[in-house]
Structure formats: structure tokens, C-alpha cells
N, C-alpha and C positions, 0 to 999 in steps of 0.2 A: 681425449682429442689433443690434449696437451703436447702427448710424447710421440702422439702420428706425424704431428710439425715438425719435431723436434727430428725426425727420422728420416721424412719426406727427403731434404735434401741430400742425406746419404745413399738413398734408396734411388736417384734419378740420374746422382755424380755414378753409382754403379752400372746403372744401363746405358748411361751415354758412353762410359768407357768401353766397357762391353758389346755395345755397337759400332764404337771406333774398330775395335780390336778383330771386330767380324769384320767390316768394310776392310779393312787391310787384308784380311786374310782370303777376302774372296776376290781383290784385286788383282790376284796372279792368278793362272789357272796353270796344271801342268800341260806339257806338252804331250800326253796321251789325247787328248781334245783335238788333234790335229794330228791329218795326215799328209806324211810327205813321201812324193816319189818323183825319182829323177829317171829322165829316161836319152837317147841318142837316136837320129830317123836309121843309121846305120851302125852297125856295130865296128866294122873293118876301116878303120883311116889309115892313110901313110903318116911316117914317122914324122912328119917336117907338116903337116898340118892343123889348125886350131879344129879343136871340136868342140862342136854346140851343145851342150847341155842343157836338157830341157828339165826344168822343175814344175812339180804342184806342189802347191801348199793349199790345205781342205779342212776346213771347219768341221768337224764329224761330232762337236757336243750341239747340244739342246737348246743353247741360248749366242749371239753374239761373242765376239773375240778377237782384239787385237794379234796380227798376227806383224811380224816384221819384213819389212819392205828386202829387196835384195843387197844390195850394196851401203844402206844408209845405214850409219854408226852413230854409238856416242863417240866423241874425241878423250880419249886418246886408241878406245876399243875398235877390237878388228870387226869386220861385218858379219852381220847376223848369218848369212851365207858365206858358206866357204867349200872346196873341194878342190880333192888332191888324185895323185894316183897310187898303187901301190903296185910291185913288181909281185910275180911268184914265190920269191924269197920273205917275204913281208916287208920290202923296207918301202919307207914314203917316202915320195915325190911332193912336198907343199909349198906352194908357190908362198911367198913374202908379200906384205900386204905396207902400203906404204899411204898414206895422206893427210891432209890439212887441216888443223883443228880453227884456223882464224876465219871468223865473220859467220861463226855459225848458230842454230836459233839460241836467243836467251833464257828462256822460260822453257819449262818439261810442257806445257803445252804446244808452245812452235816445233819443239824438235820433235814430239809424237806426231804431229800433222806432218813430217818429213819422213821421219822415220818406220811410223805404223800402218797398217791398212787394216781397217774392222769389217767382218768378216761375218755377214748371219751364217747359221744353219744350211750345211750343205753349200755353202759357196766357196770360193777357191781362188788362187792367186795364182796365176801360171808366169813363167820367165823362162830367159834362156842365162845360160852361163858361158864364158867361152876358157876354155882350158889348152893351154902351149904346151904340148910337148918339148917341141924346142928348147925349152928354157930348162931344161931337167935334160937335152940332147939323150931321151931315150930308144935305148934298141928294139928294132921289130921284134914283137913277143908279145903275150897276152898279160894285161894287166887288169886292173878291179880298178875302176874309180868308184869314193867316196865323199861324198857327201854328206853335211852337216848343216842344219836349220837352228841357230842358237836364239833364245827367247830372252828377256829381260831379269834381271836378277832384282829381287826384292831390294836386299840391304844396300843395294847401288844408288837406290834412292833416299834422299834427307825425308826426314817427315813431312815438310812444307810440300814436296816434291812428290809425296804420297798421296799426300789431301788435294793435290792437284790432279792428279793421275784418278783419284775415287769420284771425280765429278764427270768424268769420262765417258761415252756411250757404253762401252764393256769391260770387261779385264783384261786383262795381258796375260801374252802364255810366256811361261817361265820354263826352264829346263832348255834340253837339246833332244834333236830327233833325225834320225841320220837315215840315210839310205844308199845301194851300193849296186854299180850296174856291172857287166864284163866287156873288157874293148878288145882290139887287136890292131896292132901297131903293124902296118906292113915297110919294105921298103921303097923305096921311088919305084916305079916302073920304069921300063928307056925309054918310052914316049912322053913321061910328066919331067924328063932331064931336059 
């Protein structure tokens, strides 16, 4: 009985670890757990007009899931959503992403209340996007936009920031998941001059 004591402590410092070690690792999920697709009501815009990009983001695993909100970053990182266009030639068109890092949440828990939306089983997050041609002054012609849903990176978080995150309703999806529709740029008509 002597040396079961003697052990006991060893044997419990090993599963607590080893329960940490699992909680962390099941704090991210990939982003195969989620589906994304982005879609336009029209395919044909004029050159000189914004298009509306519509997204989903869908829970498609078994259990709850943080998914990330549109626009809302950490400071100094770009948003979890982004999309660009791409010409026939392959080159991109990616708009520059610019904002504020002062007066924002202090703790990983305000900023996931900002930043995250949880997500049961078969639910979904829909938005729109809006995309300037203009700013890239692109020529009437058929282009690919692309789109990207980027998730939370593990090692981005402190530990402290981890054990805060694992008291959380679910996990975060971690990775990226992209999706890619076809447009066509037209030019003005003489009636829209």
C-alpha cells in the first residue's frame, strides 16, 4: 500500500497532463467541419460597379463550432474573410485591407464574443461581401473571384489564452476553406452614361 501512495501522485500529475494535452488539441477543429460557398443574384456586372457577394459558412460536423464572424480580426491580422478577383491570365486582383487596432476587447474572451459565432450541427452563418472593381480599374472580360474563410491558428494563442478558449461552448475551426465563383465584367451601356 506503501508504494501505491508513493505513485498515486505520479499517476494523476500524468492524466491531468494528458487531459490538458487532449483539451488543447480538441480546441481547434479543421476546417473540413465546415462548409463554405460564396455565391452573386447575377453573374454579368458593368465594370464600374460593386458586387455583392453572398457567403455561407455551415457547420457540416457532429457536435457545435466556433466559426469566425466576417470582418472581425485580431489586431494587427487581416479578416477572417477575404476575396479577390482573378483575370484569365491568373493574375490577382486583392484589395488591401487597412484598420484600428486601439480600444479593442482585452481578454480572448471579449474578443471571441466579437470575433466568433457558435454554430450547432447544420446551422450557418450567411453574409454578404461587397467587391470594387473600380479599384483594380478592371477591363470588360470574364474573371473567377475567390474567396477565402481563414480560422484561428493554435500557436497564436498564449496558454493563459488557451485555458480561456477550452472553457468555451465549442472549439474553433482552425485552417482555411476557400471557394470560387465566375463573373463577367461588362462595359457601361449609353443609357447607364
Amino acid at each position: 500500500m506503501k508504494s501505491l501512495k508513493r505513485f498515486l501522485p505520479v499517476g494523476l500529475s500524468v492524466f491531468l497532463t494528458a487531459s490538458s494535452i487532449f483539451a488543447q488539441k480538441g480546441m481547434f477543429v479543421p476546417s473540413s467541419d465546415v462548409s463554405f460557398k460564396v455565391s452573386v443574384v447575377q453573374t454579368t456586372w458593368q465594370a464600374d460597379e460593386s458586387i455583392t457577394l453572398k457567403y455561407s459558412v455551415k457547420n457540416i460536423s457532429d457536435a457545435p463550432l466556433f466559426v469566425p464572424r466576417e470582418w472581425e480580426a485580431s489586431c494587427p491580422a487581416a479578416p477572417h474573410l477575404w476575396a479577390w478577383f482573378e483575370d484569365n491570365s491568373g493574375k490577382h486582383f486583392v484589395p488591401g485591407y487597412a484598420g484600428s487596432c486601439g480600444g479593442g476587447p482585452k481578454t480572448v474572451s471579449e474578443r471571441m464574443s466579437k470575433e466568433a459565432v457558435l454554430l450547432k450541427p447544420s446551422e450557418h452563418l450567411d453574409g454578404t461581401f461587397l467587391l470594387d472593381p473600380k479599384l483594380f480599374r478592371l477591363k470588360p472580360g470574364a474573371y473567377r473571384v475567390e474567396a477565402v474563410l481563414t480560422g484561428w491558428v493554435k500557436e497564436k494563442f498564449t496558454d493563459a489564452e488557451r485555458s480561456e478558449l477550452a472553457k468555451m461552448a465549442g472549439p474553433f475551426m482552425s485552417g482555411e476553406v476557400s471557394d470560387s465563383i465566375r463573373i463577367t465584367l461588362t462595359t457601361l451601356t449609353p443609357s447607364a452614361k
